[in-house]
C-alpha positions, 0 to 999 in steps of 0.5 A: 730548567723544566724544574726551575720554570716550575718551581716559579710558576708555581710561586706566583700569584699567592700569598707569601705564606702559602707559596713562597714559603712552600719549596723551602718548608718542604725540601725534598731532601727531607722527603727522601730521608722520610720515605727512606726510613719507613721503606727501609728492609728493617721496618720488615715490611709494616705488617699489622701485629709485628715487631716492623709496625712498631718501629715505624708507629715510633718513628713517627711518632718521633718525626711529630715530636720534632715537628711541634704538634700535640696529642688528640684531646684526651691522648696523652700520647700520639697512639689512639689505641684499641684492640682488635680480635684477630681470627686464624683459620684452622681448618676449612671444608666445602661440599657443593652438590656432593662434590669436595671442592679443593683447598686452592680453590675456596677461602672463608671470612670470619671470626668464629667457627660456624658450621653451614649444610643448604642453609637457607639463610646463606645467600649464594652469589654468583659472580659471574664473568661480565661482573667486577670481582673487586665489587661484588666482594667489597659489597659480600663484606659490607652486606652484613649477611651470611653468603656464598659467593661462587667466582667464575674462574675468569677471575682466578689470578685474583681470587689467588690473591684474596685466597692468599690474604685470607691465609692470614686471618680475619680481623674485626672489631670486639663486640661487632657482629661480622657475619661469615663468608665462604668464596669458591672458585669454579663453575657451579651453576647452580647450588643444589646442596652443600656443607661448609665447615670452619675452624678458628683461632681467635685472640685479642690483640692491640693497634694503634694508630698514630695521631697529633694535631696543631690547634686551629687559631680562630676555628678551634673545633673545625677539623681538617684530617690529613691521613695515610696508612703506614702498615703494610704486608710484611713479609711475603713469598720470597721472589728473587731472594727478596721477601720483604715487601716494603711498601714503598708506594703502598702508602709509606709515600702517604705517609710521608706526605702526612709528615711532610704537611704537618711539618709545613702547617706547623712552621706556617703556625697560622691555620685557623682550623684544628689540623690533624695529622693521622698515620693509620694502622690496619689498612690493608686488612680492612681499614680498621684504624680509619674505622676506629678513628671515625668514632673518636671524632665529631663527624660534623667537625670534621670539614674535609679529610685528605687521605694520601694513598700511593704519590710514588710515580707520575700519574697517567695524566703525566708529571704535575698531576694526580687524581682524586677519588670520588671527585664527583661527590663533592666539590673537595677537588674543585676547591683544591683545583682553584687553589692552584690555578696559575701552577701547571699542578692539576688535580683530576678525577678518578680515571679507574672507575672499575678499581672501587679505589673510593671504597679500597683506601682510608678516605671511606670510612670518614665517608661513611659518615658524612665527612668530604673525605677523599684519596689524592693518588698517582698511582696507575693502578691498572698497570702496577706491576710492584703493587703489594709485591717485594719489588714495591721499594724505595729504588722504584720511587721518583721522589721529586713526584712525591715532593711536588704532589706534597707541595700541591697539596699543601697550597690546594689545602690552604683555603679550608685550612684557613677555614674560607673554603668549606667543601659541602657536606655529603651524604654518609654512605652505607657500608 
């Protein structure tokens, strides 16, 4: 009864094309199938560089097909491809003030070999226990400048998990300057001395994101992005027998979302400006597809981006509701919230301020250069305890969550798709 009080709500007071029409053009049954697929143990977890990666890329890439839409101006395909350098660690030593710190204890960042000893061009950092761990690395990476950040042991469950991402190497883009990090957890109060040496492997190898589009009838060269990411970790430590880690939530749910919308836009087929539909690779080491994505369109055509990350579950403000990251940045989220006033939809800000989600999902590297760029999310973050484990799978999902989030989206969009909303333009940010 809840379901079909709802569902009547949520239909009145719009336009027939924009709300009648969105429960049966986007069914869960469809969804189900969708996030079923990407979920599934043989896509071996979406790993960036593996054989589970392109299997999805082609499963999508074959749900756009279907849906009718067309290569990015200038593809010839659905792949925007480009290569990356991928960096491996071979060996790694560290001594501080004449004292050999342990292997678990210390990760380096970079993609060449560099040899360190009292450098004064390395900024040491400390992190201490009443900063936000999340951050400080967030803004080592972005610094653009050679540093040593000391970690206090406060944050070690933490510091284990960047240890254990680092154990996989770095990626960056060829021909970018990335200056080299070196992380040490413990107390050191104070670096009098030390000698640092890093090893590495570096190889080129090819990503590709998966991009189509439906041409805007009236605005043409007025962009609307809708993205998700759809690698994931791969294979992991086996936990219970079970290594794969699916990546259920994290983000096959957005991704299914951004194939959900554009089969909904497509049999709409009245959207004024140029929609563009993107899966993105290489998210969890370090949005790299979003990055390259960035310099392959016109920022200033590009009105708004609706980055779709973890839609999985209810959000802590209960069914009918997610949240909006940066949501004071813009009036995106106030422009999305009108659109389904009459609905028991609601869209919030950002309850995890701490988190840095703004900075940690696709939605930042359109930010970065200026575009209204923003991550719609359900996830409870702070109490998520299958985020990037084995357990993050299908089994652990509510689908109707996922399915009424969609249809909130696609009636919150509907006035900048139809170009009569324009979120305001915001400052490009500094990465």
């Amino acid at each position: 009864m809840k379901k079909i009080l709802f569902a009547a709500i949520l239909l009145s007071g719009y336009n027939h094309c924009f709300a009648q029409d969105v429960n049966k053009l986007i069914r869960q049954k469809n969804v189900d199938r969708i996030i079923k697929t990407l979920s599934a143990d043989d896509m071996q977890g979406r790993a960036t560089f593996t054989p589970g990666i392109e299997k999805a890329a082609k499963f999508i890439e074959k749900e756009y097909r279907k849906a009718g839409l067309v290569p990015l101006t200038g593809n010839k395909d659905f792949r925007q491809n480009f290569s990356m350098l991928r960096s491996s660690p071979v060996s790694l030593s560290v001594n501080i003030n004449g004292k050999t710190i342990p292997a678990d204890s210390v990760f380096a960042s970079g993609k060449n070999s560099f040899s360190w000893k009292t450098d004064a061009d390395v900024q040491i950092i400390q992190v201490t226990p009443d900063k936000n761990l999340r951050q400080e690395y967030g803004a080592a990476i972005r610094g653009g400048k050679k540093a040593l950040l000391i970690i206090d042991p406060k944050f070690k469950d933490l510091f284990k998990r960047l240890h254990d991402y680092a154990g996989r190497g770095a990626v960056s883009f060829k021909g970018k300057d990335q200056q080299p990090l070196v992380f040490v957890l413990g107390k050191i109060d104070k670096v009098n001395s030390f000698e640092i040496g890093y090893e590495a492997k570096t190889v080129e190898l090819p990503l590709f994101n998966v991009a189509g589009m439906i041409p805007g009838k009236t605005k043409p060269d007025e962009y609307v992005v809708f993205g998700g990411h759809y690698d994931h970790l791969g294979i992991l430590k086996p936990m219970e027998g079970d290594s794969i880690a699916n990546g259920a939530d994290d983000d096959a749910s957005g991704t299914t979302a951004v194939i959900s919308l554009a089969k909904y836009y497509k049999k709409l087929n009245n959207n004024a400006r140029t929609l563009i539909f993107v899966a993105f690779c290489a998210e969890e080491i370090g949005e790299f597809g979003s990055q390259y994505f960035a310099t392959q369109v016109e920022p200033d055509k590009v009105v708004a981006m609706f980055n779709i990350e973890m839609i999985g579950k209810a959000s802590k403000f209960g069914t009918n509701s997610a949240f909006i990251t940066g949501f004071e940045r813009s009036d995106f989220g106030t422009i999305l919230q009108k659109n389904l006033a009459g609905t028991t939809f609601k869209f919030y800000p950002d309850p995890y301020p701490d988190q840095d989600l703004f900075y940690r999902s696709d939605n930042a590297s359109l930010a970065e250069v200026g575009v209204p760029a923003h991550t719609i999310s359900t996830d409870q973050i702070d109490i998520d305890k299958l985020y990037h484990t084995v357990k993050d799978e299908y089994s652990s999902l509510d689908v109707s969550n996922i399915t009424s989030t969609i249809r909130a989206i696609a009636l919150s969009s509907r006035t900048i798709v139809a170009g009569t909303d324009t979120p305001k333009r915001v400052a490009k940010l500094e990465r």
